[in-house]
C-alpha positions, 0 to 999 in steps of 0.5 A: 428493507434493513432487515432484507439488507443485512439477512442477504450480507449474512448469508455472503462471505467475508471479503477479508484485505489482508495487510503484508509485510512491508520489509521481509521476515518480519511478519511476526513483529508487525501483524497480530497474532488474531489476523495471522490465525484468520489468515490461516483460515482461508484457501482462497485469495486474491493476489497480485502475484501468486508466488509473493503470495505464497512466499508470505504465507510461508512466512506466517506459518500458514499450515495448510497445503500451499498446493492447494491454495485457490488464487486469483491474480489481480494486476494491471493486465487483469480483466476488468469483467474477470472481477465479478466472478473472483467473488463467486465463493463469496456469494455462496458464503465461503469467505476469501481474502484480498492480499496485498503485495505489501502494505495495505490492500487497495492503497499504492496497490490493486484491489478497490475495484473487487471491494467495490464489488464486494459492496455492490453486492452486499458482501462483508468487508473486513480489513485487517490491522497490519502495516502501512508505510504511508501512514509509518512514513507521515507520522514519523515525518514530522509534517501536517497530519491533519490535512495531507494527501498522497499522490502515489506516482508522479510522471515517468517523464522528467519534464512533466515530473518536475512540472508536477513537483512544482506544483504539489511543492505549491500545494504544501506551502499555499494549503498547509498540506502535507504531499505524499509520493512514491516512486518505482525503486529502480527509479528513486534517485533520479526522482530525489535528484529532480527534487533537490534540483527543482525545490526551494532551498528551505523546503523540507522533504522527508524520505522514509524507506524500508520502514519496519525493516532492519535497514529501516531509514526515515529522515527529514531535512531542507532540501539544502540539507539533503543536497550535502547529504545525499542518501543511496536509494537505489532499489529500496522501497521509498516514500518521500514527503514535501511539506513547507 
């Protein structure tokens, strides 16, 4: 039955997650050299947004046609029973790539659901090296990288916000655990201002944004720190982190 099983995964495709830029211009310093020439390979992908998409291929270098390109869009008004029939030039042994909007696929970002797919049947998965804000942000805080969990967007509503903060600030403290969120840009400083409103004075909280960027900022400090030095988040592309 093994044997079965890797002959039918062979004569599949590879479903490649293609890792983007996080900060613009910058796919040169941040993605090797082997996974740009890969990416220059395909002309099928899925994306969430068609025009990114082109826009980073541009950035690469890719040398084929844009016009020619075959895109599939995978965002929250996506189908969910369109997913099986994205993968049919997988089945039929023609590899295809999942293509982030920034970062990393399937993280803070669509795409679990088409390699779930993938997986159901038998197709090859192969995520490429490229940058991940969440891991750049955790290992530059500081903070417990042994035991930490992401949480990806707390609740648009300011009460339940603040309920949520509380409770993920008792989690740090009462499991040592590193707490990990993220916030839509437009919206970063009223989330920092619940924060420093509603966290215990020695706290700390560490804010990274556009990290690999020229801008790039990433700081840690107590929550008594941070309210004497408040920084301009306003539509950058933040990660913020609580840690006892």
């Amino acid at each position: 039955m093994s044997t079965g099983f890797f002959l039918t995964m062979n004569n599949t495709g590879t479903l490649f997650l293609i890792p983007s830029v996080i900060a613009e211009n910058t796919a040169q310093s941040v993605l090797p050299q082997e996974v740009i020439k890969m990416i220059n390979e395909l002309d099928e992908f899925i994306v969430e947004n068609e025009r990114t998409c082109r826009r980073f291929l541009k950035s690469i270098g890719y040398a084929k046609p844009l016009d020619s390109l075959i895109l599939y869009t995978l965002n929250k008004h996506t189908d969910n029973n369109e997913l099986p029939s994205f993968l049919n030039s997988l089945l039929e042994g023609k590899n295809i790539g999942l293509l982030s909007e920034a970062g990393c696929p399937c993280v803070a970002d669509p795409g679990s659901e088409i390699v779930r797919i993938a997986h159901e049947n038998n197709i090859r998965v192969k995520p490429l090296v490229g940058p991940s804000s969440i891991l750049l942000a955790l290992i530059g805080s500081g903070f417990n990288g042994q035991n930490f969990s992401f949480v990806g967007y707390l609740p648009v509503d300011k009460n339940a916000r603040i309920k949520k903060i509380k409770e993920i600030e008792n989690k740090a403290i009462r499991e040592d655990q590193t707490q990990m969120f993220i916030e839509t840009p437009y919206r970063n400083m009223q989330l920092l201002n619940d924060l420093l409103q509603t966290c215990n004075l020695y706290s700390h909280l560490c804010i990274a944004s556009n990290l690999t960027g020229e801008d790039e900022f990433i700081s840690t400090r107590t929550i008594k720190e941070w309210k004497n030095n408040i920084p301009e988040l306003n539509k950058k592309t933040v990660i913020f982190l609580i840690y006892k």
